[in-house]
VOPAGU-2260 file (C-alpha; in pm, 1 decimal, decimal comma):
REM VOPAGU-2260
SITE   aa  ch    i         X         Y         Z
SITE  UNK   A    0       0,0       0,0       0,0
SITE  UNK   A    1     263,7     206,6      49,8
SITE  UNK   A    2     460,6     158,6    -205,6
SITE  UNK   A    3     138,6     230,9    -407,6
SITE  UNK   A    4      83,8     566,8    -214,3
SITE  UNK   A    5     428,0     669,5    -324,8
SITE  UNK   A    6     344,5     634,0    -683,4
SITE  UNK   A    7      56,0     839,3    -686,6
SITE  UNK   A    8     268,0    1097,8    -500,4
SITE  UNK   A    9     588,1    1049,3    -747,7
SITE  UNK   A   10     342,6    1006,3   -1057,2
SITE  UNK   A   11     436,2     685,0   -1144,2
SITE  UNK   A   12     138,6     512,5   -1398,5
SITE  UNK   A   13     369,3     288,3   -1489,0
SITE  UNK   A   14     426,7     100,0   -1137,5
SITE  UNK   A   15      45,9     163,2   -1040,4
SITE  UNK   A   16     -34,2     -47,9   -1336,5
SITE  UNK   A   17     231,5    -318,8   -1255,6
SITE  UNK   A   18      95,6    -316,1    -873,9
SITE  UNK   A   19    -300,6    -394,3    -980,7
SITE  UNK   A   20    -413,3    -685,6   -1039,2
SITE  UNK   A   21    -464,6    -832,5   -1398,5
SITE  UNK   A   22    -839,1    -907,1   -1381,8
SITE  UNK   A   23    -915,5    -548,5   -1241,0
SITE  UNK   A   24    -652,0    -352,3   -1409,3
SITE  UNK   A   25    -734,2     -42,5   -1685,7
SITE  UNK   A   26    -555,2     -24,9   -1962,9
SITE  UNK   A   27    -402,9     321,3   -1905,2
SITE  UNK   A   28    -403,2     542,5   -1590,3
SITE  UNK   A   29    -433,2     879,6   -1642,3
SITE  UNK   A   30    -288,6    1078,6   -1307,7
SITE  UNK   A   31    -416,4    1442,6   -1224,4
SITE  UNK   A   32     -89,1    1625,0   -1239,2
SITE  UNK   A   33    -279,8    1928,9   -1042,2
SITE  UNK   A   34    -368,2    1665,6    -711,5
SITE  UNK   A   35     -63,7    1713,9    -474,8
SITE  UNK   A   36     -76,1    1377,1    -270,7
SITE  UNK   A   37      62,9    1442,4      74,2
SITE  UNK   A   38      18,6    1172,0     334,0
SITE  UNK   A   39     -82,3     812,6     399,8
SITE  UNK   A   40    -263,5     725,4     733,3
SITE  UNK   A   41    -302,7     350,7     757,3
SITE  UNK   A   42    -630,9     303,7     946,7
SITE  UNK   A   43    -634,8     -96,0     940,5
SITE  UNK   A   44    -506,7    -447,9     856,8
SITE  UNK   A   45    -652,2    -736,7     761,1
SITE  UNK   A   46    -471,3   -1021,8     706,5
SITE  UNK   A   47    -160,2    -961,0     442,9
SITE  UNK   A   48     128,0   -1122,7     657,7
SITE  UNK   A   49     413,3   -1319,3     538,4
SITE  UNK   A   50     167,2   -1652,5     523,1
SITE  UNK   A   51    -116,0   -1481,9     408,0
SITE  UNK   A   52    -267,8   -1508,4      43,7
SITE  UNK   A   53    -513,7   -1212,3      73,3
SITE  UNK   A   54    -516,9    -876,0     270,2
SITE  UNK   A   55    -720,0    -574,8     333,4
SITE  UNK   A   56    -617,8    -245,5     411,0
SITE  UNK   A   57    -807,9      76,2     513,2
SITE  UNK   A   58    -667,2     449,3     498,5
SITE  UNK   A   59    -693,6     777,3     438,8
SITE  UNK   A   60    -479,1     944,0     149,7
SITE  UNK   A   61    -434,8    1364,8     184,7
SITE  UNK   A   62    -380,6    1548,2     -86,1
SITE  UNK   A   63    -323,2    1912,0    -219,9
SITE  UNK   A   64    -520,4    2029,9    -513,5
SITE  UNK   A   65    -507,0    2414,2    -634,5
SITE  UNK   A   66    -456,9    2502,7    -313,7
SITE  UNK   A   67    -683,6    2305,1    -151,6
SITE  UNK   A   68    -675,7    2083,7     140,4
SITE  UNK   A   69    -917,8    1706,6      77,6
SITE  UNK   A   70    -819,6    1327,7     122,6
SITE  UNK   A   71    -952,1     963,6      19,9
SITE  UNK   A   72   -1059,8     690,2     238,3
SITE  UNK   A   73   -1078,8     390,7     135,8
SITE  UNK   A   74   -1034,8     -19,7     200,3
SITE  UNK   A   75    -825,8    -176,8     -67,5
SITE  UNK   A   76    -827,6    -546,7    -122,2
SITE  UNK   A   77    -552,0    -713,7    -218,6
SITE  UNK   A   78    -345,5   -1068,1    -295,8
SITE  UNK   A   79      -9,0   -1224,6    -348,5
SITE  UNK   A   80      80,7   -1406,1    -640,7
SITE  UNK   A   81     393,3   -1535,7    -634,0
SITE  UNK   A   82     606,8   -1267,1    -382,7
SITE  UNK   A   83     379,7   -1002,7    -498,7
SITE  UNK   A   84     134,5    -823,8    -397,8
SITE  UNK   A   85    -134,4    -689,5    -591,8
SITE  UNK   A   86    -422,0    -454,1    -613,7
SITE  UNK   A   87    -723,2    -621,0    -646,5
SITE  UNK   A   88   -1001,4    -346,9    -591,5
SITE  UNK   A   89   -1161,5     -90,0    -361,1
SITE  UNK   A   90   -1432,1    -242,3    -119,7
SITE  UNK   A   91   -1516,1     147,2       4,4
SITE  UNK   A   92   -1465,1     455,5    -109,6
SITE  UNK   A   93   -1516,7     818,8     141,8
């Protein structure tokens, strides 16, 4: 997740794309070059450890955007494959 975070913040498509899962991936990402992404606040963990298959995480993500102040919170859903781990999809967005 936060390795995911930093691409947004770095503008990174490329590694977003790499990070999300096949079956739920877009074909191109398009990133706002105007939204400033500032800081990741990990609200909660499910599963995701070293054994684990599948894993949940809720946050917020704050952002900058014309000089205004807003962030994202959402739970993510994710799973290995392999030694990675991948986005899968959003379960909720705030």
């Amino acid at each position: 997740m936060r390795s995911r975070f930093t691409a947004f913040a770095t503008g990174d498509a490329s590694y977003l794309l790499k990070t999300w899962h096949p079956d739920t991936r877009p074909g191109t990402l398009d990133l706002d070059a105007s939204q400033q992404w500032v800081r990741l606040d990990i609200r909660g963990i499910t599963d995701g450890g070293p054994w684990d298959t599948e894993g949940v995480v809720s946050f917020t993500a704050h952002y900058r955007r014309e000089g205004t102040r807003g962030s994202q919170a959402e739970t993510s859903r994710f799973v290995r494959i392999g030694r990675q781990w991948l986005y899968v999809d959003a379960l909720t967005v705030a």
